[in-house]
C-alpha positions as CSV (number, residue, x, y, z in Angstrom):
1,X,-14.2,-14.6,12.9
2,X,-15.2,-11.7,14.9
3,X,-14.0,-8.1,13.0
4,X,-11.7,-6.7,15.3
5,X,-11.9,-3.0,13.6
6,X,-14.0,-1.5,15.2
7,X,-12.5,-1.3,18.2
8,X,-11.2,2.2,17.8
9,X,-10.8,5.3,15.5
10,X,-7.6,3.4,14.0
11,X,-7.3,0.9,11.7
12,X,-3.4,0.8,12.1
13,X,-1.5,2.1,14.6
14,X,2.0,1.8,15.2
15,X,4.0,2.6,18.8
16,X,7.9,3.0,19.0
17,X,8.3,0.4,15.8
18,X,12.5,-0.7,15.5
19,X,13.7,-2.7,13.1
20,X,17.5,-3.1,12.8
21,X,19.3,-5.6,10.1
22,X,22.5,-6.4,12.4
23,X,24.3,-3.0,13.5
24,X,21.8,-1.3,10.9
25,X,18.8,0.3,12.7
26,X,16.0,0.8,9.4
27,X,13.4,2.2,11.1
28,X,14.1,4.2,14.3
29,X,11.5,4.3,17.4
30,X,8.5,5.5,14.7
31,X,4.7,6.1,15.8
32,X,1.8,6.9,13.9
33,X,-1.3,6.3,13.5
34,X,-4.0,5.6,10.3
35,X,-7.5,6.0,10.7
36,X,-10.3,4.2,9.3
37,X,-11.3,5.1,5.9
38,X,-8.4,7.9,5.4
39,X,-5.7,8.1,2.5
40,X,-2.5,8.2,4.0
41,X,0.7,8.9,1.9
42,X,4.2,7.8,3.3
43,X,6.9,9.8,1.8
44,X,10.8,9.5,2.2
45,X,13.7,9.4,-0.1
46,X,14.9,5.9,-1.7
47,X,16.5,4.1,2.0
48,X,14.2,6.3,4.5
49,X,12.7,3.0,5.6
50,X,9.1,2.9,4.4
51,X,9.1,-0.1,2.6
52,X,10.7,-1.4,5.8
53,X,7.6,-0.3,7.7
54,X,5.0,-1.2,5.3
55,X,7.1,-5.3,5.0
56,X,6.1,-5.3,9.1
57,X,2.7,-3.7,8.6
58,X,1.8,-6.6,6.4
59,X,3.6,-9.4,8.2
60,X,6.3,-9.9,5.5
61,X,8.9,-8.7,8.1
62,X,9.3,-9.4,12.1
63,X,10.4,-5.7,14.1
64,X,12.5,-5.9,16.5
65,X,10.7,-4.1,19.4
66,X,7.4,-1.5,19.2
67,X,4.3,-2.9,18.2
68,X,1.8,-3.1,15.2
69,X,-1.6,-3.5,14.6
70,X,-3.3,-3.8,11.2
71,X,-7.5,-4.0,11.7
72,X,-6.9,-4.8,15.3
73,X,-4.2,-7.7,14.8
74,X,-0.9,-7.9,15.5
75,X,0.9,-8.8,11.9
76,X,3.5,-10.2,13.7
77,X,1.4,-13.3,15.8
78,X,-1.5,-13.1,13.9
79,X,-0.1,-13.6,10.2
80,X,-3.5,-15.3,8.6
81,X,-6.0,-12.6,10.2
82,X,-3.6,-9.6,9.1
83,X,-3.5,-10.8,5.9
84,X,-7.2,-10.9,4.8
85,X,-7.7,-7.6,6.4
86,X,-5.6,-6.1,3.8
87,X,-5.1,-5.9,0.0
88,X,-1.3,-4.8,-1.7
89,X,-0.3,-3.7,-5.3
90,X,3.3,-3.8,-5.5
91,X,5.8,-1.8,-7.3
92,X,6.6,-4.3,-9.4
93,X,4.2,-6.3,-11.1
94,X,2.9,-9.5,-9.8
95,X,0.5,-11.0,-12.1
96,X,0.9,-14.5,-14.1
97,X,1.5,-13.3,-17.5
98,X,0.6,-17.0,-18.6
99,X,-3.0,-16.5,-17.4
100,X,-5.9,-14.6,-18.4
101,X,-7.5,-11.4,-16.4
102,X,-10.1,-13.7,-15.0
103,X,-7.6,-16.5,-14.0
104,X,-5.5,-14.6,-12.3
105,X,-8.5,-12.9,-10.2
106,X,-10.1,-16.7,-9.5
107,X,-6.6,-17.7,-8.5
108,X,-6.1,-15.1,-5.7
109,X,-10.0,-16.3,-4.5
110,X,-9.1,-19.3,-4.5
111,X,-5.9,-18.5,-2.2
112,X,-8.0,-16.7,0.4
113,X,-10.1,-19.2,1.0
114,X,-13.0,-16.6,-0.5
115,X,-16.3,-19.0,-1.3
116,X,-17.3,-19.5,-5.2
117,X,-20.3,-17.8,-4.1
118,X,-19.1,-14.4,-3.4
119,X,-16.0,-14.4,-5.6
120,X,-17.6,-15.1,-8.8
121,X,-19.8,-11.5,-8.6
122,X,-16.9,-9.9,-6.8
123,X,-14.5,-10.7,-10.2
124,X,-17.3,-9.0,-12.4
125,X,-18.0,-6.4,-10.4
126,X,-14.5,-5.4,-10.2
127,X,-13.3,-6.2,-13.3
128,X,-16.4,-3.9,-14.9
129,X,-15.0,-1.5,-12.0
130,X,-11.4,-0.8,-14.0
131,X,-13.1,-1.4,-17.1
132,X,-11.9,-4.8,-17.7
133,X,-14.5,-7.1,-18.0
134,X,-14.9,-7.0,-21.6
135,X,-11.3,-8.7,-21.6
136,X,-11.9,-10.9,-19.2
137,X,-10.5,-13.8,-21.2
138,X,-7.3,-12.3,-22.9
139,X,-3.8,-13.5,-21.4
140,X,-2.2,-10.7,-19.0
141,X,1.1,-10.7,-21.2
142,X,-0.8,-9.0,-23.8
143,X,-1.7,-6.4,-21.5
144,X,-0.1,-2.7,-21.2
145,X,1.4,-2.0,-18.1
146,X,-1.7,0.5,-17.3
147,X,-4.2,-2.3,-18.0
148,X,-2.0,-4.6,-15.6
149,X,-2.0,-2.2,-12.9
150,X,-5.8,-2.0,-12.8
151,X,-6.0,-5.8,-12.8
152,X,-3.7,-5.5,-10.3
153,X,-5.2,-3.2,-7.8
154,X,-9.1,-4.9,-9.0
155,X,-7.1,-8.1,-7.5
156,X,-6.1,-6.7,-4.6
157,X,-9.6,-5.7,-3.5
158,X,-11.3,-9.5,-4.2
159,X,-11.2,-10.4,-0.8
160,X,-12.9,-7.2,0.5
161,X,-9.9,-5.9,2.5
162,X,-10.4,-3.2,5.5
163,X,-7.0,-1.5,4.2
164,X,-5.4,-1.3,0.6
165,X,-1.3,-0.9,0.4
166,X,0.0,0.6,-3.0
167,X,3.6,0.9,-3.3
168,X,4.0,3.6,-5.9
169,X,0.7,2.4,-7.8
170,X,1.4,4.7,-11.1
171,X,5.3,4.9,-11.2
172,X,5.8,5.0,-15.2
173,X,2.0,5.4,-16.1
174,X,0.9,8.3,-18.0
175,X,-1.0,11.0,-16.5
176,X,-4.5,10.1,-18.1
177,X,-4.0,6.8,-16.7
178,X,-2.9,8.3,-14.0
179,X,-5.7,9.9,-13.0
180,X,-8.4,7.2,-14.5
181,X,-6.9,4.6,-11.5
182,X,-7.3,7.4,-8.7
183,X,-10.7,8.0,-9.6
184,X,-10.9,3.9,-9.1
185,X,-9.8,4.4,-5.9
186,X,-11.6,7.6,-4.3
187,X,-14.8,5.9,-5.7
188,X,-14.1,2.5,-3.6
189,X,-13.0,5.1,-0.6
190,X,-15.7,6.8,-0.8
191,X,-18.7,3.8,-1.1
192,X,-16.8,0.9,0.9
193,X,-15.1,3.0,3.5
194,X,-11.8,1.3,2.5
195,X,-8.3,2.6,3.7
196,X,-5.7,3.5,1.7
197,X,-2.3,3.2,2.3
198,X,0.6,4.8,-0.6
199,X,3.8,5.6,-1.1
200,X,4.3,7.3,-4.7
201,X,7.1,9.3,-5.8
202,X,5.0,12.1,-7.6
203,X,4.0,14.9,-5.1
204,X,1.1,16.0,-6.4
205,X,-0.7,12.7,-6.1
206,X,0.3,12.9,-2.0
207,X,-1.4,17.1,-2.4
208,X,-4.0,16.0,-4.3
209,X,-5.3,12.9,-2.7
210,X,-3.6,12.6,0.7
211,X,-6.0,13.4,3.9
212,X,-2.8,12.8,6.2
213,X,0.5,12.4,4.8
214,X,4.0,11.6,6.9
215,X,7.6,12.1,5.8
216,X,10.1,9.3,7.0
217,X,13.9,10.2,6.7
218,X,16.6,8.1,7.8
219,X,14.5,5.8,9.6
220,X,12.8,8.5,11.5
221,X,9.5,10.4,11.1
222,X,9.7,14.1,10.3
223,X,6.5,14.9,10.1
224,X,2.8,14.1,9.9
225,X,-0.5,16.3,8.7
226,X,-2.0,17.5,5.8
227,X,-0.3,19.0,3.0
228,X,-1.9,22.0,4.6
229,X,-0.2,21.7,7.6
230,X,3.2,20.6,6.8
231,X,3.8,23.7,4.5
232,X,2.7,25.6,7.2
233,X,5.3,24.2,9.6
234,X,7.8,24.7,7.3
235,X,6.8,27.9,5.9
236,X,7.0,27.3,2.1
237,X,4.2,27.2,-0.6
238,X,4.5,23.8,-1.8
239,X,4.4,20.4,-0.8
240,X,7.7,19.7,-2.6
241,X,9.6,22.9,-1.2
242,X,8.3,21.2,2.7
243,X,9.5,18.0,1.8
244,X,12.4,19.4,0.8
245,X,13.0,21.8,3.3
246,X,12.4,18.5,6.1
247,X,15.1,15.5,4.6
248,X,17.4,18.2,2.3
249,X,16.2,15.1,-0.8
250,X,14.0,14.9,-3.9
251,X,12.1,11.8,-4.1
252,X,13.6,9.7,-7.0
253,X,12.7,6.6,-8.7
254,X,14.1,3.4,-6.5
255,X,17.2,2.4,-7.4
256,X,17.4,-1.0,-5.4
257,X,18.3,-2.2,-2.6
258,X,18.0,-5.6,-0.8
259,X,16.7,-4.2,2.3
260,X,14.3,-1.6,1.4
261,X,12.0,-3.6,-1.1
262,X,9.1,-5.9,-1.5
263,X,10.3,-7.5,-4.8
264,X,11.5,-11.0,-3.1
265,X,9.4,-11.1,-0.4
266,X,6.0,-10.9,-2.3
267,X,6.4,-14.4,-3.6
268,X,6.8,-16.0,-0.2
269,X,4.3,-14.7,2.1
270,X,6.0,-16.9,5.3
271,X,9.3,-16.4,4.1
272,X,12.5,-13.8,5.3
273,X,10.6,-12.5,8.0
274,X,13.4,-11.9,10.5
């Protein structure tokens, strides 16, 4: 198949995007834009509507008018293509505690078609990437949850996606291991040109690693720039006091929600979609 991203400067783009759930209207006319190879953080208060936006990016959920396009497909009529043009770590965790580390990376090979060939150096060199190799064969229940999350995101990067999705990748992690799975991640930025795609509720990982950041609000984009650039619209000193000063919230940890989450819908790629 013929790789459709390099068509343009953008690896996603996304033009007057609605999404309503009956008389509720989610996501509200939004464009933006992500380049190739950039960090982009989405920020917004707990029922903004960015998981909304990232469910239609990755062709979990159908808008109901504007347009999407994920490596130069459209998530919405070209489902298979979109989906091994991207990798995702969700919020919640997603590995089979009932396998090992190296089952549950040959299973997701397996499920994207990827050939024994390249998968089987692709686990190791991975796995020896989060400094998991050596453990290879233990069961992922016996895991901590910082070990999991770099098994996780190691997973998510098998099938050699363009763009990686992490939906708040270290919520509850400790700062060391914090910072140990960033460094993960700048490193594969930097050498495979890969695009990263967050949402985290700590505002110093959007400061810190963030080349364009945008602020969503009641379905509605606020803003978009660098931190730079959005304390200098707003006129305050810290990314925090801008964010605050643009929505009038703190970001909090989620507290639910049917609509605004990934939990249900990770399971069934082809399922609730409307």
């Amino acid at each position: 198949m013929t790789d459709q991203n390099k068509t343009g400067d953008n690896i996603i783009e996304v033009k007057n995007l609605i999404k309503k759930f009956g008389d509720f209207e989610a996501v509200k006319n939004i464009s933006f834009d992500v380049k190739h190879g950039q960090i982009f953080a989405f920020l917004g208060p707990n029922g903004a509507g960015k998981t909304t936006t990232i469910r239609m990016l990755t062709t979990m959920l159908n808008p109901t008018s504007g347009s999407v396009t994920l490596n130069g497909f459209d998530p919405h009529k070209q489902a298979n293509e979109t989906r091994k043009s991207f990798g995702i770590v969700f919020q919640d965790a997603s590995l089979d505690n009932e396998l090992t580390a190296y089952e549950n990376m040959k299973f997701h090979a397996v499920l994207y078609n990827v050939p024994k060939a390249l998968y089987l150096p692709r686990i190791e060199e991975l796995m020896k990437l989060v400094e998991l190799w050596e453990r290879k064969n233990e069961f992922v229940k016996n895991f901590s949850g910082g070990m999991k999350r770099r098994l996780e995101i190691a997973r998510g990067l098998l099938h050699h996606p363009k763009v990686l999705f992490l939906d708040e990748p270290t919520l509850g992690l400790d700062p060391q291991t914090r910072n140990k799975m960033w460094d993960y991640i700048k490193d594969l930025n930097k050498k495979e040109g890969l695009t990263v795609f967050f949402t985290t509720h700590y505002m110093q990982e959007a400061d810190r690693y963030a080349e364009k950041i945008a602020i969503i609000d009641h379905g509605v984009i606020v803003a978009s720039g660098t931190s730079a650039e959005l304390q200098q619209q707003t006129g305050k000193p810290t990314l925090e006091d801008a964010f605050l000063e643009l929505t009038g919230k703190e970001i909090r940890d989620e507290e639910g929600g049917a609509i605004d989450r990934m939990r249900v819908a990770r399971k069934a790629w082809g399922g609730g979609r409307n």
